[in-house]
RORONU-11794 format. One record per atom (N, C-alpha, C): residue in three letters; x, y, z. Coordinates in steps of 0.02 Angstrom, whole numbers, padded with zeros to 5 digits, always signed. Layout:
BEGIN
ALAXYZ ...
end
This chain:
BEGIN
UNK+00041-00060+00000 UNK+00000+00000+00000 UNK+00044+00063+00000 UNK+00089+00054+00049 UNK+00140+00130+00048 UNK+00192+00110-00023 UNK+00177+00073-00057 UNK+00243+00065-00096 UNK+00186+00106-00177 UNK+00115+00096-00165 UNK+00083+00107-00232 UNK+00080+00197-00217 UNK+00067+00213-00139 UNK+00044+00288-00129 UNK+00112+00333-00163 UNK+00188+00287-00127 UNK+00242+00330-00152 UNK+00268+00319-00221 UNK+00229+00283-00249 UNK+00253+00273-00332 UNK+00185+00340-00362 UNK+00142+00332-00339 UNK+00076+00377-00387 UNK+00118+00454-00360 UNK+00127+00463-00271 UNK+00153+00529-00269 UNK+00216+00550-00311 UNK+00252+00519-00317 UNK+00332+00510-00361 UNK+00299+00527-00424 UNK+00261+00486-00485 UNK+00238+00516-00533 UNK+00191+00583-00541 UNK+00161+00598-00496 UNK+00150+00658-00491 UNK+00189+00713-00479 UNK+00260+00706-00438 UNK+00307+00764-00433 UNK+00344+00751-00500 UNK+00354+00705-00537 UNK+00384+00721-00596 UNK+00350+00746-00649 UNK+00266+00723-00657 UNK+00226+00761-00701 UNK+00221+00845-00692 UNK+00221+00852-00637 UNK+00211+00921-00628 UNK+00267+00951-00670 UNK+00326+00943-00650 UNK+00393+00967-00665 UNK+00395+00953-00735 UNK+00385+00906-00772 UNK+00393+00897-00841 UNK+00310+00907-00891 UNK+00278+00950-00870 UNK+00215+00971-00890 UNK+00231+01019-00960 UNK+00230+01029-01010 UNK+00224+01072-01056 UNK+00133+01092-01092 UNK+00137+01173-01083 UNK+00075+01176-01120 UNK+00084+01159-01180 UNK+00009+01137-01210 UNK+00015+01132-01281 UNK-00042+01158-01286 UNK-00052+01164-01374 UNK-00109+01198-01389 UNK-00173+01137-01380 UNK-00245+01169-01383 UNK-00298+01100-01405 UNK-00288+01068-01466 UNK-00261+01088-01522 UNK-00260+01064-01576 UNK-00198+01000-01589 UNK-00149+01018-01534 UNK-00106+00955-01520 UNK-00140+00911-01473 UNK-00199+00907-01459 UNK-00207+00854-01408 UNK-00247+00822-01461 UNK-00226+00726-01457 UNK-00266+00693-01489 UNK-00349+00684-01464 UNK-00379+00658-01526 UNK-00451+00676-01507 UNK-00488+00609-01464 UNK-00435+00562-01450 UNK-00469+00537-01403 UNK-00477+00565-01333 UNK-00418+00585-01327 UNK-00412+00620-01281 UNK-00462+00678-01263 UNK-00462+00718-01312 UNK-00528+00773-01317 UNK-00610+00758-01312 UNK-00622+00687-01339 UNK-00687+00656-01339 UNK-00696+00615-01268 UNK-00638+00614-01249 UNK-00639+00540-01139 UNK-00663+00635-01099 UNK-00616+00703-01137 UNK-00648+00749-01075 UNK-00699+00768-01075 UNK-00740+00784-01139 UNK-00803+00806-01163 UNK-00862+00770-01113 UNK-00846+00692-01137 UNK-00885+00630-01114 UNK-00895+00642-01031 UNK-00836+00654-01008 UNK-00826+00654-00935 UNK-00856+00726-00902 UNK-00828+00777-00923 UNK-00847+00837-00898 UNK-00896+00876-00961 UNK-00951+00848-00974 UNK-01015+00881-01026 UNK-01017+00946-00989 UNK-00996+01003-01028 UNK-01001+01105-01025 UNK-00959+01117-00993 UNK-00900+01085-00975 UNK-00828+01115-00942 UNK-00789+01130-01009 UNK-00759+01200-01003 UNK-00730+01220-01027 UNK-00638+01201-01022 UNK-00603+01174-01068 UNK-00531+01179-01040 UNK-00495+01243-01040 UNK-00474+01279-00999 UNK-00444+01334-00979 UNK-00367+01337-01026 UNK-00333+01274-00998 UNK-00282+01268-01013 UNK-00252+01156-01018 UNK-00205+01167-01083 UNK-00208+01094-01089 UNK-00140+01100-01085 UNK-00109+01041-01036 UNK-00034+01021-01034 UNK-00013+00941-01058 UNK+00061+00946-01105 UNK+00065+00884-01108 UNK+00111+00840-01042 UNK+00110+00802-01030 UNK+00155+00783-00965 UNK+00172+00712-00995 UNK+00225+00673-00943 UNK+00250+00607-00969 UNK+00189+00553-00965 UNK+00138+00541-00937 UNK+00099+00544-00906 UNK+00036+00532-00963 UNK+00038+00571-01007 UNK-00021+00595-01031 UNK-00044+00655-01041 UNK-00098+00670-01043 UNK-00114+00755-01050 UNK-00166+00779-00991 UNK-00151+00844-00979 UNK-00189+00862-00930 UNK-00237+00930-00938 UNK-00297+00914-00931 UNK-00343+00987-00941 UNK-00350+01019-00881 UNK-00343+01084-00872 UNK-00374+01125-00840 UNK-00428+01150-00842 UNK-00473+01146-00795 UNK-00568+01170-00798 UNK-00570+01197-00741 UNK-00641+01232-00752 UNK-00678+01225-00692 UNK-00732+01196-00695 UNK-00734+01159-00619 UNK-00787+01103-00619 UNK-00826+01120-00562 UNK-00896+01160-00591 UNK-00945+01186-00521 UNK-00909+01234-00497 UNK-00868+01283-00527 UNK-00843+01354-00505 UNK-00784+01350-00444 UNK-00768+01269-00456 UNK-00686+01230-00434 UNK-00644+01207-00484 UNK-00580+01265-00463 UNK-00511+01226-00510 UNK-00486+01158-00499 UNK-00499+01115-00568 UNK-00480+01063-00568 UNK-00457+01061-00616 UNK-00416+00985-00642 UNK-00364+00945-00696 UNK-00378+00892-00701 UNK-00381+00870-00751 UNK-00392+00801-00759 UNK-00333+00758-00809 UNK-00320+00706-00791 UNK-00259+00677-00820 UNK-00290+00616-00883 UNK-00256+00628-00933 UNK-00293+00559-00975 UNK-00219+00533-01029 UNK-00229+00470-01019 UNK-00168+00422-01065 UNK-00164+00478-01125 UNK-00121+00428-01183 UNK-00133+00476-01251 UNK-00200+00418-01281 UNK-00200+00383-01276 UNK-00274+00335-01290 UNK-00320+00357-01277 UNK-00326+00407-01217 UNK-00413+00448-01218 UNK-00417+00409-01123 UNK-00393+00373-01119 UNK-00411+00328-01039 UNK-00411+00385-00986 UNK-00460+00393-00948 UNK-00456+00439-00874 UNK-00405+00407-00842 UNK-00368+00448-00819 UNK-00299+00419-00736 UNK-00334+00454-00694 UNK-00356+00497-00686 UNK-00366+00547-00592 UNK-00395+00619-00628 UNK-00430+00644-00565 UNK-00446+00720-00572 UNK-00439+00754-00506 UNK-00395+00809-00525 UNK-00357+00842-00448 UNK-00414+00910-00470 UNK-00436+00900-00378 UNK-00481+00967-00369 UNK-00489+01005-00288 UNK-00468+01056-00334 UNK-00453+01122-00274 UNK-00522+01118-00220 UNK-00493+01103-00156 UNK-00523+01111-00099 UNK-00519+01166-00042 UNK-00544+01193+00022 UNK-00518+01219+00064 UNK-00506+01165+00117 UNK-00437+01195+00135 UNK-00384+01178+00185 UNK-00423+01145+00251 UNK-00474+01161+00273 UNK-00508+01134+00308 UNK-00546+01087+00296 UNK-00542+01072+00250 UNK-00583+00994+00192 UNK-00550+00927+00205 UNK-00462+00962+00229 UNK-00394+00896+00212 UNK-00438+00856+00287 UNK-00437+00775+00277 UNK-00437+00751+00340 UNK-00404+00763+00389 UNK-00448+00756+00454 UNK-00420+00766+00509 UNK-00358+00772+00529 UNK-00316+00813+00550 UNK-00236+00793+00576 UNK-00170+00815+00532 UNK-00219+00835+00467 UNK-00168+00839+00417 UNK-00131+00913+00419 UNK-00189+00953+00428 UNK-00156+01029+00443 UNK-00102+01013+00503 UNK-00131+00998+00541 UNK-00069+00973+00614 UNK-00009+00959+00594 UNK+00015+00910+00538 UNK+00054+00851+00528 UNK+00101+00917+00483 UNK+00085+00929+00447 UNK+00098+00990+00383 UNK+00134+01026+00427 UNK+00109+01087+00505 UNK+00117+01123+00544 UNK+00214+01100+00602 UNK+00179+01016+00609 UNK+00230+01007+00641 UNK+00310+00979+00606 UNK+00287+00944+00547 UNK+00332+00906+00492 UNK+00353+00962+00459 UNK+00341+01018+00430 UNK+00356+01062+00400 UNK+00377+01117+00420 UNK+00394+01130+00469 UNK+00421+01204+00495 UNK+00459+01267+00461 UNK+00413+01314+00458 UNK+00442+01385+00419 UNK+00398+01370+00336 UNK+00371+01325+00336 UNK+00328+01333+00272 UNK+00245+01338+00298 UNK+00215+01361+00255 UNK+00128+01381+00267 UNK+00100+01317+00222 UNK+00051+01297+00246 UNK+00010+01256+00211 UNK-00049+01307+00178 UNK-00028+01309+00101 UNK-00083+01370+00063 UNK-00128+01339+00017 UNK-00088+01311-00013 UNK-00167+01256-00053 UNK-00191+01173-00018 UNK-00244+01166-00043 UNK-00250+01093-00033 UNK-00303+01069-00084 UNK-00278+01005-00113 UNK-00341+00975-00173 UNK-00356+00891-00148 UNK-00390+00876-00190 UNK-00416+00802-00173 UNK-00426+00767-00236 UNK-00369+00721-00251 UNK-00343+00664-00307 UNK-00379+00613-00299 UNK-00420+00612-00347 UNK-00477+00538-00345 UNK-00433+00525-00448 UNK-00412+00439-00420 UNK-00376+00420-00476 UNK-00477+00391-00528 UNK-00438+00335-00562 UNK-00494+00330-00613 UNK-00540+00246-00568 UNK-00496+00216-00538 UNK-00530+00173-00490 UNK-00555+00191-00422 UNK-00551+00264-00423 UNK-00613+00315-00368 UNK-00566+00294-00311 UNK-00485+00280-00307 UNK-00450+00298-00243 UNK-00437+00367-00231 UNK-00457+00381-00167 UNK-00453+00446-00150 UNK-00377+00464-00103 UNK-00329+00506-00127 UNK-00284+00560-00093 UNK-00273+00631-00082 UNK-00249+00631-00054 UNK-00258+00712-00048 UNK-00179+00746-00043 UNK-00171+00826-00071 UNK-00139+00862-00075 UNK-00108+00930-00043 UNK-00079+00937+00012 UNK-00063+00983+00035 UNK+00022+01033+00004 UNK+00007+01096-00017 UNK+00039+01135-00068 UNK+00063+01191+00021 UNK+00140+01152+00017 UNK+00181+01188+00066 UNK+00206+01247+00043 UNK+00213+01304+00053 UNK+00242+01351+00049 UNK+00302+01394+00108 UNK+00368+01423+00070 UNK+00397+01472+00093 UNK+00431+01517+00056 UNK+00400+01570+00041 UNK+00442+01625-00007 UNK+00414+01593-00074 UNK+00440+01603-00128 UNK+00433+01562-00182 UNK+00446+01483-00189 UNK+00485+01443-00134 UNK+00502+01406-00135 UNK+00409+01345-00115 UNK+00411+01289-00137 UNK+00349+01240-00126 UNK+00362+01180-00158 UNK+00329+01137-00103 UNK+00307+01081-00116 UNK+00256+01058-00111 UNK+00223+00972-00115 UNK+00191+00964-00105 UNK+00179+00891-00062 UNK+00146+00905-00016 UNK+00129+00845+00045 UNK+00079+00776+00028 UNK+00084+00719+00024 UNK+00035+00686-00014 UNK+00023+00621+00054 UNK-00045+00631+00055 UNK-00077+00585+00118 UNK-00142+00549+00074 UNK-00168+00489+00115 UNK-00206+00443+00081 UNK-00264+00474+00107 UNK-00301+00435+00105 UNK-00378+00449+00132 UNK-00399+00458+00175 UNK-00371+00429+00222 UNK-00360+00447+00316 UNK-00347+00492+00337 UNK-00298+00536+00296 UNK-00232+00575+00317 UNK-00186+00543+00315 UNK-00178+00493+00316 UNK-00076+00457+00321 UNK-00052+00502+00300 UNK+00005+00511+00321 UNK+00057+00555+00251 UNK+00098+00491+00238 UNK+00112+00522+00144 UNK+00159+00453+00106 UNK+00192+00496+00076 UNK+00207+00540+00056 UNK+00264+00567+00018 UNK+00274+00627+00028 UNK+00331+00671+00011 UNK+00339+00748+00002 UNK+00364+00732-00071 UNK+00351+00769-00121 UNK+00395+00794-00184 UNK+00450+00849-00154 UNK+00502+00826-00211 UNK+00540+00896-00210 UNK+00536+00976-00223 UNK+00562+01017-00180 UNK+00553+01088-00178 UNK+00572+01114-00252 UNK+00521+01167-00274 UNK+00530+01200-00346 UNK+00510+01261-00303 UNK+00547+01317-00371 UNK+00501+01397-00360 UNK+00461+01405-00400 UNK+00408+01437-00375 UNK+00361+01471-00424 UNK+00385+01474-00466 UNK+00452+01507-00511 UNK+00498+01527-00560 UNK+00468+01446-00586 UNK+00491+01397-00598 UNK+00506+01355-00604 UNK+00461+01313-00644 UNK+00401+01326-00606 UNK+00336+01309-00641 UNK+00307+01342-00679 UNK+00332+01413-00714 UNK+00294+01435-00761 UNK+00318+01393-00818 UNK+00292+01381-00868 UNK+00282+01352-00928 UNK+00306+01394-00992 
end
């Protein structure tokens, strides 16, 4: 179980990092027909390619979310912006005491395509962030490595 949470968190700190936008017209149309299907009147904001697959940006019910799909069109997960008081129990705590001198500023909730649920806490100090990755309970299973803001623009 901790060996699948720190392999999914691990591919997620490398997708992030190796994310390139692309236009809609580079995304294949299976891909374009699995988001349509899935999110009927969401708009994509913004589309990234990652190692991963491709990832849309929407809003879903007036919440920032992403959704990840193979290049085959297959759903992997949809990460969606929550408030910080949403993370299970203990987790703000865990963040507070494990993390010292960083703020816990975002938090989302990763439901993959077999409806396992994790969650995301987005550490901050200065420009510098990471991100905290706990299961459904709260466990914590991973930290990714620190990037700057700089870092992640595209």
């Amino acid at each position: 179980m901790k060996t699948t949470i720190s392999t999914i968190a691990l591919c997620l700190g490398f997708t992030i990092l190796n994310a390139q936008e692309v236009k809609e017209a580079e995304v294949p149309a299976p891909v374009k027909n699995t988001f349509s299907k899935k999110y009927a009147g969401a708009k994509v904001e913004k589309w990234e390619k990652e190692d991963a697959g491709y990832e849309a940006e929407f809003k879903l019910n007036k919440v920032e979310s992403s959704a990840l799909f193979a290049e085959d069109g297959s759903f992997k997960e949809v990460e969606q912006e929550i408030k910080i008081s949403e993370l299970p129990k203990g987790v703000a705590e865990y963040c507070t005491k494990s993390f010292v001198g960083y703020k816990l500023s975002e938090a989302s909730k990763i439901t993959d395509a077999a409806g396992k649920v994790m969650f995301e806490a987005e550490m901050t100090k200065g420009k510098e962030h990471f991100d905290a990755i706990f299961d459904s309970k709260g466990a914590f299973s991973k930290k990714t490595e620190p990037s700057s803001k700089e870092e992640d623009k595209d």
